[in-house]
Backbone bond lengths (Angstrom), bond angles and torsions (degrees), N, CA, C in turn:
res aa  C-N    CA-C-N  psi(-1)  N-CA   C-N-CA  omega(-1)  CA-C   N-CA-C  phi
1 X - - - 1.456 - - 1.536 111.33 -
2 X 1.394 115.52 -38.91 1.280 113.09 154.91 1.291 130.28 9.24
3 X 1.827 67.83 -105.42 1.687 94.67 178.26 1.536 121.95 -48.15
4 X 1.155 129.25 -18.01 1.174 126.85 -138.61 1.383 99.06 -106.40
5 X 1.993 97.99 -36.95 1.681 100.49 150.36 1.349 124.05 -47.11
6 X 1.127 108.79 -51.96 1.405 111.94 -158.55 1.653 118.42 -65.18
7 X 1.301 94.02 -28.99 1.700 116.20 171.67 2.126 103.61 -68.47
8 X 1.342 97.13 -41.48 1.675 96.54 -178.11 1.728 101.17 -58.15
9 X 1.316 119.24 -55.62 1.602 122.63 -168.33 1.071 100.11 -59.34
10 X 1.451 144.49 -52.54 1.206 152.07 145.86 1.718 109.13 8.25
11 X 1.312 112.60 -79.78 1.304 159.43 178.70 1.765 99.56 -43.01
12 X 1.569 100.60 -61.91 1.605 97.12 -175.85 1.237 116.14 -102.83
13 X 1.652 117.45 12.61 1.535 131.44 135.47 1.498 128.78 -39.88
14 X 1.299 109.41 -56.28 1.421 125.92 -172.26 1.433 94.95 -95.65
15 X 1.367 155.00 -64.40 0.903 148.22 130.10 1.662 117.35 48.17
16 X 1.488 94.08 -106.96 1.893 118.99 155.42 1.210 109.96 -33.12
17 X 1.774 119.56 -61.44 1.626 114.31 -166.04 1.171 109.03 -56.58
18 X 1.850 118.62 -25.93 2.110 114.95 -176.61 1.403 96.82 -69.59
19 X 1.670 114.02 -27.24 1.340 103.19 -158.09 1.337 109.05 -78.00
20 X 1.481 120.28 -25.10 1.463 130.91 -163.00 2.109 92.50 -70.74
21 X 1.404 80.04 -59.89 1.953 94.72 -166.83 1.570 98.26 -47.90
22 X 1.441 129.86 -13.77 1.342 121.89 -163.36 1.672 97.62 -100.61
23 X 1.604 117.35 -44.30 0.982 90.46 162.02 1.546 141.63 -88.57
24 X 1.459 131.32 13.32 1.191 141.96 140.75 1.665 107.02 -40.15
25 X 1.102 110.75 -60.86 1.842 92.79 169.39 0.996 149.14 -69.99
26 X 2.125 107.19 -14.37 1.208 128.83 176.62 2.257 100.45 -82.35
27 X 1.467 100.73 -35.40 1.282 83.97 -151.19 1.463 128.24 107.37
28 X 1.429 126.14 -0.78 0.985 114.41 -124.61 1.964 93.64 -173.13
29 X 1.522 110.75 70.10 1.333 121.95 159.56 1.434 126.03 -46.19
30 X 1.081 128.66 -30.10 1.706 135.50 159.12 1.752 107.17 -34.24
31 X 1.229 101.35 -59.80 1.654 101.80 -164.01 1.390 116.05 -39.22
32 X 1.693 117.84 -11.02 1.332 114.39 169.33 1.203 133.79 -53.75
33 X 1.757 98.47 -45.58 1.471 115.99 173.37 2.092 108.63 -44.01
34 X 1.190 87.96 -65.75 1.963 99.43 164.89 1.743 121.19 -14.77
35 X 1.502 97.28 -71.68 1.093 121.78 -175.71 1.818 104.39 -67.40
36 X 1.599 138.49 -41.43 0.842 125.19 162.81 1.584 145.45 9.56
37 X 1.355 96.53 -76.04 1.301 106.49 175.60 1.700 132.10 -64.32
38 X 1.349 80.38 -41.62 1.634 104.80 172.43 1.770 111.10 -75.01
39 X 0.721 130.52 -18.83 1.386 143.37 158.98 1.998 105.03 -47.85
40 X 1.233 103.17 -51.80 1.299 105.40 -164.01 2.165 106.89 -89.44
41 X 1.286 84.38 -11.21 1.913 95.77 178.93 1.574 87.86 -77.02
42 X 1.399 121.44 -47.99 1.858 121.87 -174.29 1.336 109.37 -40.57
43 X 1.771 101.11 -51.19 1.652 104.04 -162.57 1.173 94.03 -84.01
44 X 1.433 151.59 -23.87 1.072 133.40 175.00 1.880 119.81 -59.93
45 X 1.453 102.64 -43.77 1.169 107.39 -163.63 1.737 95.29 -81.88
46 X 1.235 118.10 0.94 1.506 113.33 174.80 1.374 113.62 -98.11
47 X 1.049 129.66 -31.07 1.441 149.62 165.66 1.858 95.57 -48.57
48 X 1.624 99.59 -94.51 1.174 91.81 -172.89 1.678 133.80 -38.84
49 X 1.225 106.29 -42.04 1.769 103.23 165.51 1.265 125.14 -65.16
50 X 1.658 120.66 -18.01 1.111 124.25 172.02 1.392 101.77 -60.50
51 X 1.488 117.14 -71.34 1.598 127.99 178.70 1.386 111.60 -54.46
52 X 1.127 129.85 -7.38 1.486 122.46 156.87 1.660 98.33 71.23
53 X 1.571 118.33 5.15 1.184 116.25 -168.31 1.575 114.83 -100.24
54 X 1.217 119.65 105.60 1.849 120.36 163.79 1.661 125.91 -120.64
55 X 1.797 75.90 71.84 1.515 88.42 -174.08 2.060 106.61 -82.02
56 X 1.234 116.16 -177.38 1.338 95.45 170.81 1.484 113.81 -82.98
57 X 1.545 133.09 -8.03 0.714 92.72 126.63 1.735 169.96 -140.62
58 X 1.168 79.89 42.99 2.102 93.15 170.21 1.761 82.60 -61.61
59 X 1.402 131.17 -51.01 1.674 97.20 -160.59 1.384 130.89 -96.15
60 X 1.558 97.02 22.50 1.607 105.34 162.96 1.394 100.91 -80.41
61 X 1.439 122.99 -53.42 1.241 125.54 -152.92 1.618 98.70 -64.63
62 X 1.361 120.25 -28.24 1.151 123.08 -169.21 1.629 115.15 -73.53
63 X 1.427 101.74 -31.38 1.291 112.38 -179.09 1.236 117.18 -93.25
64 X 1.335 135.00 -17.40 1.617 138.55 131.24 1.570 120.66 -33.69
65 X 1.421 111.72 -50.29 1.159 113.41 -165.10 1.622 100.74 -71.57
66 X 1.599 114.95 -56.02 1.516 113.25 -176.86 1.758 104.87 -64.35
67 X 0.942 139.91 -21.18 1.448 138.75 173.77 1.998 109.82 -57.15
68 X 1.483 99.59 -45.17 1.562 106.71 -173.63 1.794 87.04 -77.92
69 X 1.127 95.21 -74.19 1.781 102.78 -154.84 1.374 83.43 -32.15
70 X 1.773 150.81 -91.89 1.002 150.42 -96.81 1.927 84.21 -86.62
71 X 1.248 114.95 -64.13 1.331 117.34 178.95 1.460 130.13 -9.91
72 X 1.841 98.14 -55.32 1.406 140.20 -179.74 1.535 102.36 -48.36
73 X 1.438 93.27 -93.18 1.282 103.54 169.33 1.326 132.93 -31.58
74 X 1.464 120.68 -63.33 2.110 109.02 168.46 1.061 122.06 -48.08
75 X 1.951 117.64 -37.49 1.020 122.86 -158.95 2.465 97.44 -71.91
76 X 1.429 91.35 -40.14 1.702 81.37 -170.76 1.618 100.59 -86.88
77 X 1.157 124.17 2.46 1.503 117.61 173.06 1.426 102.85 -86.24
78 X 1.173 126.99 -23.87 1.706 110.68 -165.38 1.376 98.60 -119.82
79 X 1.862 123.85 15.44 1.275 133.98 176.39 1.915 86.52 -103.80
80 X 1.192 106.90 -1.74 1.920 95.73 -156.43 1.866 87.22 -122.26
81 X 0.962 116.49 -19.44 1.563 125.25 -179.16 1.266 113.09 -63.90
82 X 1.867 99.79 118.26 1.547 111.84 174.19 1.662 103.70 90.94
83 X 1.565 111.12 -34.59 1.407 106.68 -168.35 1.545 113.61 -74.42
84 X 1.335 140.29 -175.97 1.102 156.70 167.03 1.533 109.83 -67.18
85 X 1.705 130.15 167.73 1.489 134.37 -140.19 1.875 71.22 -101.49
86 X 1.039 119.06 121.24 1.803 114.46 160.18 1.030 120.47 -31.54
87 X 1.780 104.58 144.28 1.735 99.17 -174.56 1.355 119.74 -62.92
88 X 1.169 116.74 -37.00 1.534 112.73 168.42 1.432 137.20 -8.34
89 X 1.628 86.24 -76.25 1.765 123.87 176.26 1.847 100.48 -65.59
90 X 1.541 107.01 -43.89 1.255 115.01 175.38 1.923 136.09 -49.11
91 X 1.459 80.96 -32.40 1.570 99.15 -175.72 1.523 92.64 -102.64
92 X 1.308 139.35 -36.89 1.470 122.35 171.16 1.587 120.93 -46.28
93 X 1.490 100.76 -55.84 1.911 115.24 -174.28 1.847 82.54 -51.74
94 X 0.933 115.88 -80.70 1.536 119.55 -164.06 1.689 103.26 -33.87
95 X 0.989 129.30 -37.53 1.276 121.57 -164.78 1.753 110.60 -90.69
96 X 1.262 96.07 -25.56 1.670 102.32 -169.13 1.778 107.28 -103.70
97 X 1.279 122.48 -16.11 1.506 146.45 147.92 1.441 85.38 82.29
98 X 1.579 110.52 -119.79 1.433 90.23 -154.53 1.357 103.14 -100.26
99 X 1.394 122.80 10.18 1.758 112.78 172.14 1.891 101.67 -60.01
100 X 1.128 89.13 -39.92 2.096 89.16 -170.93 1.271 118.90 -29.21
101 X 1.424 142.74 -25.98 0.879 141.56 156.38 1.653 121.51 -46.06
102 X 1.279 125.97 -43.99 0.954 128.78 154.55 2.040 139.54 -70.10
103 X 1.725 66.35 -51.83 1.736 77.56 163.56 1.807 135.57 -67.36
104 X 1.370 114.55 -47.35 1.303 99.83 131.76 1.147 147.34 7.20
105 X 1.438 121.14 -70.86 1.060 129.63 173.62 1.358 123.83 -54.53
106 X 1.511 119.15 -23.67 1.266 137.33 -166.43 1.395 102.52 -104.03
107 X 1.282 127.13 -41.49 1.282 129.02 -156.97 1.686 106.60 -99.27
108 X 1.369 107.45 -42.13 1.673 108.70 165.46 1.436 116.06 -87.70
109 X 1.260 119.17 -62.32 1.300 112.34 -146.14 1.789 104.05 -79.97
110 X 1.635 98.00 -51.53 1.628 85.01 -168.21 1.677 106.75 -71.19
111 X 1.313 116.75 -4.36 1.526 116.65 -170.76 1.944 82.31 -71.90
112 X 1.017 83.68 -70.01 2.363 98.21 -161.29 1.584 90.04 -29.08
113 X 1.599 116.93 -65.22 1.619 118.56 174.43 1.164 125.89 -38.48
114 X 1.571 115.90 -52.72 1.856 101.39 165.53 1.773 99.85 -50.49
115 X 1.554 114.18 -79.17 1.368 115.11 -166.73 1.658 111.11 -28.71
116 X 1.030 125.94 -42.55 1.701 138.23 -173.02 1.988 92.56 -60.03
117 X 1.507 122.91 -58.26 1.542 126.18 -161.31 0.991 110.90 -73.21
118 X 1.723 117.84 -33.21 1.781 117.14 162.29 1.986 112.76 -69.67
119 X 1.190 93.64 -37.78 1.730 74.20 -162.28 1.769 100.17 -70.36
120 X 1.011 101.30 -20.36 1.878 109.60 -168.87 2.103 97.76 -76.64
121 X 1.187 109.46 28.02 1.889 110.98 -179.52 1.693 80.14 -69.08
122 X 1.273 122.02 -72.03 1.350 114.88 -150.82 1.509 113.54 -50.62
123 X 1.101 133.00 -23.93 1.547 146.83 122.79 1.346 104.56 15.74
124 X 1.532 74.56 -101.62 1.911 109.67 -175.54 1.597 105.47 -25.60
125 X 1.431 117.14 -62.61 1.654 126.97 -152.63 1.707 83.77 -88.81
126 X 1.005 124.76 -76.05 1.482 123.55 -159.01 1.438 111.42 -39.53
127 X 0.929 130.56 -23.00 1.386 129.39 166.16 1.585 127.43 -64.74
128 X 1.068 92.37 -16.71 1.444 126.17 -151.70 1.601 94.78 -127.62
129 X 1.286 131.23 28.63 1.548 128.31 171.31 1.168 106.85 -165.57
130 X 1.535 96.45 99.77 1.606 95.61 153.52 1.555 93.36 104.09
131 X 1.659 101.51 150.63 1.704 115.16 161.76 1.597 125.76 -123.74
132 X 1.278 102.56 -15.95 1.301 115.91 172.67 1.921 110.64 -117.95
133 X 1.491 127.15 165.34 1.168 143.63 -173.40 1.528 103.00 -88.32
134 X 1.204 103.56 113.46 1.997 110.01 168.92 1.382 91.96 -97.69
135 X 1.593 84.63 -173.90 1.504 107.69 -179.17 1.476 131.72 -55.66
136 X 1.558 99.62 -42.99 1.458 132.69 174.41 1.430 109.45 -69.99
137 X 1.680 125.91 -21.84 0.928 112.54 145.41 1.699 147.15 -86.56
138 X 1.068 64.16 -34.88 1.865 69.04 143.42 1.033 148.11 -38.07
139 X 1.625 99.61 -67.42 1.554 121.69 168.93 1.651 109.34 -56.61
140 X 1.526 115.39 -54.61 1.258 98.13 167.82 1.498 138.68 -83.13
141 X 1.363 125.17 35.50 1.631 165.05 161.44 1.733 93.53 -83.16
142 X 1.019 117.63 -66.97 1.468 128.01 -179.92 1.328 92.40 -65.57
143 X 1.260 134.32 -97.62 1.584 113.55 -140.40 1.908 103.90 -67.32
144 X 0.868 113.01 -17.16 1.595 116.76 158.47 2.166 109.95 -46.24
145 X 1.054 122.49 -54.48 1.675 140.95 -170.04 1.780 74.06 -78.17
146 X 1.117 155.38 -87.39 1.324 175.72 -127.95 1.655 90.01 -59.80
147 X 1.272 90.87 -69.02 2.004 102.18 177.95 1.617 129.02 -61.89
148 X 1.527 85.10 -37.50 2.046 87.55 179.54 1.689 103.08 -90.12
149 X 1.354 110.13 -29.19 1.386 89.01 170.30 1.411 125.61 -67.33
150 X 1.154 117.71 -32.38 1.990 124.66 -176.92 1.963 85.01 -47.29
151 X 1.708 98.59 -56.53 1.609 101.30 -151.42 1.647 114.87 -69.86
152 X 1.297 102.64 -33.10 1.372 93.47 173.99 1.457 135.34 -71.71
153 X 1.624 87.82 -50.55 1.480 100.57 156.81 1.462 140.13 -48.62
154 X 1.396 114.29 -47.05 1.584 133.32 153.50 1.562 102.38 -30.37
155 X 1.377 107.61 -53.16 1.956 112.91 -152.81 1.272 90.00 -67.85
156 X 1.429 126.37 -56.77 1.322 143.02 -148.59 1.886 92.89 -76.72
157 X 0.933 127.40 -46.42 1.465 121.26 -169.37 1.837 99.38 -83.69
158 X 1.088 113.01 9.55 1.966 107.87 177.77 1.320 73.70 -116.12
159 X 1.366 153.97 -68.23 1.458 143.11 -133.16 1.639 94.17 -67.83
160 X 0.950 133.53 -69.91 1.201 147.32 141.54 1.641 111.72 5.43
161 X 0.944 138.83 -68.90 1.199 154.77 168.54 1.369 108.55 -37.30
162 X 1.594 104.48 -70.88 1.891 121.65 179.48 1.451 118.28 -54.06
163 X 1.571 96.92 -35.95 1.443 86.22 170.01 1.476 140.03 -73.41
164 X 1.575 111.75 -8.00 1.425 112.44 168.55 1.600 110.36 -94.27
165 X 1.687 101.34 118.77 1.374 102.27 179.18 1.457 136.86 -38.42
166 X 1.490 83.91 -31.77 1.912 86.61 -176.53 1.302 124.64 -80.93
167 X 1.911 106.36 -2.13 1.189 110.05 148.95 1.813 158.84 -58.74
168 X 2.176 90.30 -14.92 1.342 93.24 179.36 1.232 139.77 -46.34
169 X 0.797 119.98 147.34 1.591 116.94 176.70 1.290 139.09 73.32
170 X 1.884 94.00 15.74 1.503 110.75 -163.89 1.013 102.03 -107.74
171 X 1.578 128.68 171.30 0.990 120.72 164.54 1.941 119.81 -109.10
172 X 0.991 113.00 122.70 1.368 108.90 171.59 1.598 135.60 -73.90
173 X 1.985 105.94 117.43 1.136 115.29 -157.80 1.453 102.23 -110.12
174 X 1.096 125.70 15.34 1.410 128.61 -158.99 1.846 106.99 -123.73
175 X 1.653 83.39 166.19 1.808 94.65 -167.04 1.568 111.94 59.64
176 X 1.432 113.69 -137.46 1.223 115.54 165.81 0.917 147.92 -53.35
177 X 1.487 111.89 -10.45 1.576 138.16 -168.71 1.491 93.44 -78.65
178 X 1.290 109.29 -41.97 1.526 102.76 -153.64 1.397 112.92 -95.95
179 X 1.603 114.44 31.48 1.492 129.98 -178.81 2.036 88.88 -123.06
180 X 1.082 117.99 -37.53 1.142 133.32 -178.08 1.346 130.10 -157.09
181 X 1.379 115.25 150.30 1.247 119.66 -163.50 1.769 118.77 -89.93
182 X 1.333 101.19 -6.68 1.893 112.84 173.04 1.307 93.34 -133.81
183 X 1.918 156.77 76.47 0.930 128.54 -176.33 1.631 98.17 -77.18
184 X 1.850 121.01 -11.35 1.619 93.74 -179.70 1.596 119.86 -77.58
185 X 1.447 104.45 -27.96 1.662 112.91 176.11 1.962 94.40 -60.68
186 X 0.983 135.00 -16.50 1.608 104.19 -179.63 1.012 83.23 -95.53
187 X 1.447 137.19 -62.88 1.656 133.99 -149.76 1.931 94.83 -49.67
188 X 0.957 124.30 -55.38 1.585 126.06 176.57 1.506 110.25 -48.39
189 X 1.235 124.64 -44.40 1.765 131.23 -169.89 1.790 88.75 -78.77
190 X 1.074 115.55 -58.96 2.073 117.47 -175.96 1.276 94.95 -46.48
191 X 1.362 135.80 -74.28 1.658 146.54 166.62 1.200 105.35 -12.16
192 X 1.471 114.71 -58.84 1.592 101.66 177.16 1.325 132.43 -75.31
193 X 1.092 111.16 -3.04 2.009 129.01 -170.16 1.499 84.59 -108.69
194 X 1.182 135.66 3.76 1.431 119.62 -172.08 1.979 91.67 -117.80
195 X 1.230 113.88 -23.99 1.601 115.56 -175.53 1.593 85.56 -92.02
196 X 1.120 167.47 -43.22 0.863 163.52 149.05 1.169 126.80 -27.10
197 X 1.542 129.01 -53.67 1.507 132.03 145.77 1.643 116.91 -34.06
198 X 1.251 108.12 -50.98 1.573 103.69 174.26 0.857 132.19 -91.55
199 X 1.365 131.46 -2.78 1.551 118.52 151.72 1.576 107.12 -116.34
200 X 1.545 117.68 35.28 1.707 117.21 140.34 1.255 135.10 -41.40
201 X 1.495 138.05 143.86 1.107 125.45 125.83 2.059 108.23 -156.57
202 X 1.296 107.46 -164.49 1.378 92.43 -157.55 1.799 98.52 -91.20
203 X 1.731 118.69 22.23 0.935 91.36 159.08 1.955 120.21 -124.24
204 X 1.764 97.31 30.54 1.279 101.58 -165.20 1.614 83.01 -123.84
205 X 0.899 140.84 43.92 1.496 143.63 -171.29 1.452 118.04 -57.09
206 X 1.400 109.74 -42.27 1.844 134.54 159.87 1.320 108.74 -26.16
207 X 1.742 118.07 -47.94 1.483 102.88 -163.15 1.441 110.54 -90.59
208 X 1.342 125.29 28.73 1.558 113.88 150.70 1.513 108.63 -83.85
209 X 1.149 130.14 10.74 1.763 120.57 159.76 1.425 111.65 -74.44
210 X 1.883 118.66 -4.54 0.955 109.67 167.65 1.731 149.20 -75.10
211 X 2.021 95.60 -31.69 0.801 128.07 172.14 2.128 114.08 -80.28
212 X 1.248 110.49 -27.98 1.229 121.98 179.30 1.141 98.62 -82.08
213 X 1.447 131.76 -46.26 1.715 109.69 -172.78 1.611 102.28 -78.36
214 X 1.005 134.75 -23.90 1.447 139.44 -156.39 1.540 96.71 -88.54
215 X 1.377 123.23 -30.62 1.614 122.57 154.45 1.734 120.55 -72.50
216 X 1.056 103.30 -32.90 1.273 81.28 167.86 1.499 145.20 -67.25
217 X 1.682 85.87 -40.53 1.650 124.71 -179.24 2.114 93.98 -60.77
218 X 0.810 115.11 -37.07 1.396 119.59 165.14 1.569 131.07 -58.07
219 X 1.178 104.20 -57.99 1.695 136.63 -177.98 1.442 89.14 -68.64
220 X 1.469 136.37 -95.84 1.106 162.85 -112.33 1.874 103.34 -100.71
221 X 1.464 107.96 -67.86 1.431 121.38 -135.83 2.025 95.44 -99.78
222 X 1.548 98.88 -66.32 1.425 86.81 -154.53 1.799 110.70 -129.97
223 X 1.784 98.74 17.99 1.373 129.51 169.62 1.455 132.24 -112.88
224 X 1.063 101.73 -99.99 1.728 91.23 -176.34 1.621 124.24 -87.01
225 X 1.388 123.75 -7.54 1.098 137.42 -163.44 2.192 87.42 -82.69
226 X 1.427 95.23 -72.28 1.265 120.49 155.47 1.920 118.07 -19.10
227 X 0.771 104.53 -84.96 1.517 120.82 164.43 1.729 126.37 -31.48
228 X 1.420 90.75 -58.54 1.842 100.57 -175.12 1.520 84.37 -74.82
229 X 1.215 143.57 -70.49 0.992 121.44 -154.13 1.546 115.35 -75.81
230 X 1.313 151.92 2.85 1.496 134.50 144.80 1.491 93.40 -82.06
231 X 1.290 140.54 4.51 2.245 113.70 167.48 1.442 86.45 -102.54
232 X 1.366 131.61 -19.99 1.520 108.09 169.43 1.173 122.53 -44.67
233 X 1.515 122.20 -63.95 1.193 142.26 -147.48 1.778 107.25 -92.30
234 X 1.550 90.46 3.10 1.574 88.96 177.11 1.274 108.55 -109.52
235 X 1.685 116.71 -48.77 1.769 116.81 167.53 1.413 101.54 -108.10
236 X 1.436 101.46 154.78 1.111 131.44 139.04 1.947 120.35 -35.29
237 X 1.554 96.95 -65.36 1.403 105.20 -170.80 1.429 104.76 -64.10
238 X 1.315 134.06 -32.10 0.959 135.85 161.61 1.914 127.42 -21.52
239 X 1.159 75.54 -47.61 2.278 92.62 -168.09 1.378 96.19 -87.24
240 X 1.260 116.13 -42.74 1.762 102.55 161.99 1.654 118.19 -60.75
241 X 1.034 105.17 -37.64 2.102 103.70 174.49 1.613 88.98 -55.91
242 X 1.407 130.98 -55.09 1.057 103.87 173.05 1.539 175.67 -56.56
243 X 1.793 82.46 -17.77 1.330 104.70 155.83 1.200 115.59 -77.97
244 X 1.185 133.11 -59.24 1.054 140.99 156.60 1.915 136.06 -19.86
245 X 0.838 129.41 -37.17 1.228 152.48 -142.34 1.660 110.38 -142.02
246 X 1.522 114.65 109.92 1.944 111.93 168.40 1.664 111.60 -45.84
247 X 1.047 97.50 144.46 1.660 107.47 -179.18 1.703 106.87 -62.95
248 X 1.583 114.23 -49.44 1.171 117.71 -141.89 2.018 97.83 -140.27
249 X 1.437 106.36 -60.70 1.989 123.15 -170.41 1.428 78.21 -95.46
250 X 1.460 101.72 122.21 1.446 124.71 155.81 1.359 116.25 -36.84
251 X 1.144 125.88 120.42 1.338 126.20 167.15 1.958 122.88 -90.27
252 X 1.323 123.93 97.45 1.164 121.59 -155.54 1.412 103.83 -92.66
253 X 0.976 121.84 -36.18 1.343 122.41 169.47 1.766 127.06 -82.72
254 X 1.606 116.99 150.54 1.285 106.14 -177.83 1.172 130.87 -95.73
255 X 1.247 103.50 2.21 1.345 130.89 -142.72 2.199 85.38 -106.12
C-alpha cells in the first residue's frame, strides 16, 4: 500500500505542475479550484490499476468518485467562465506582485495537492478492501447519496438564484439554504464520511484523518468561516442570515 501511495503523490505531483503551467498562460490561479475534482478521478484511476483490483466493489467506489469529481469540476468551471481570477487568488497576485508566478506554485497548487493525497486515504485503502458490498458499505453508499445530494442540489438551487437579475445583491434564504447557510460545504464534508465508510475496516483505521481534515478544511480554513465573513462585510442582510440560519448541520426545525 505504500508504494502505491507513493506512486499516487507522484501522480498529483505532475498533475498540479500541468495545472500550475496552465494557469501561467491563463493568468489565472483559480483554475485550481476547476481542476479539483478531477484531481481525485486521477488518484482514483491510479490506485485502482495499481491494485489491479475491479472487484464490484473497487467499481462502485470508482464510479462514485468520477460521478462527484466530474460534477465538481463542470459545475465550478462554467460557475468560473468568462468571469474574473477569484478574489482570493486575486488579492494574493496583488500582494506577492510579480514573484506570484512562482510563488503560487507553492502556496496553491502544491499546497491543494498535498491536501488532495491526504484526503484521497480512503482511495488508497478502499481499493484495496474487499470484493463484494457489506453492510458498512452500504451505509456509506447512503451517507455518500446524503452528501452529493445537499451539494449538488445546494449548487444548483444558488446558480439558479444568480441568474435572475433581480436577484443581485440578495441574499438567498430558500430551499436548502434556508436549513443552512453552505448546504454544499456539508453535502461535500457527509461525502467524505460516506467514502470513508466504504473503504473501512478495522485494519485501515488511519483513513478517518480523511474525513476529519476535509471537515475542518470546510468549517474552519477555506469554507464557511472564510465565506461568512467576506458576505458579512458586504451586506447587511447577510449577518441577519446569520443569526438566523445553522452555519454548517442543517437545521430542520424552527423551533
Amino acid at each position: 500500500m505504500l508504494s502505491v501511495f507513493l506512486v499516487g503523490g507522484l501522480s498529483v505531483l505532475i498533475f498540479v505542475t500541468l495545472v500550475w503551467l496552465l494557469s501561467l498562460a491563463k493568468k489565472d490561479s483559480g483554475i485550481m479550484d476547476v481542476f479539483w475534482g478531477l484531481g481525485f478521478i486521477l488518484l482514483a484511476i491510479v490506485y485502482i490499476f495499481r491494485y489491479n483490483s475491479f472487484s464490484i466493489h473497487s467499481v462502485v467506489l470508482l464510479v462514485l468518485v468520477m460521478i462527484w469529481g466530474l460534477r465538481l469540476s463542470i459545475h465550478i468551471g462554467i460557475r468560473n467562465s468568462g468571469n474574473p481570477e477569484d478574489a482570493r487568488y486575486a488579492a494574493w497576485r496583488k500582494a506577492n506582485g510579480k514573484k506570484w508566478w512562482w510563488f503560487s506554485y507553492f502556496k496553491v497548487f502544491l499546497l491543494q495537492g498535498a491536501v488532495m493525497w491526504i484526503v484521497a486515504l480512503p482511495l488508497l485503502a478502499g481499493f484495496n478492501n474487499g470484493d463484494s458490498l457489506n453492510l458498512l458499505d452500504v451505509s456509506g453508499i447512503i451517507l455518500w447519496l446524503i452528501g452529493f445530494g445537499f451539494e449538488a442540489v445546494g449548487d444548483w438551487q444558488l446558480r439558479k438564484f444568480k441568474k435572475e437579475t433581480a436577484n443581485k445583491g440578495k441574499v438567498f434564504n430558500q430551499g436548502l439554504w434556508a436549513y443552512t447557510r453552505h448546504p454544499n460545504y456539508f453535502g461535500e464534508a457527509v461525502l467524505w464520511w460516506g467514502f470513508t465508510l466504504i473503504a473501512f475496516s478495522g485494519q485501515n483505521w488511519w483513513i478517518i484523518i480523511s474525513p476529519i481534515l476535509m471537515t475542518y478544511l470546510l468549517v474552519r480554513v477555506s469554507g464557511v468561516k472564510m465565506l461568512d465573513e467576506l458576505m458579512s462585510g458586504k451586506s447587511a442582510d447577510y449577518k441577519e442570515y446569520i443569526k438566523t440560519t445553522n452555519a454548517f448541520i442543517p437545521k430542520f426545525s424552527k423551533n
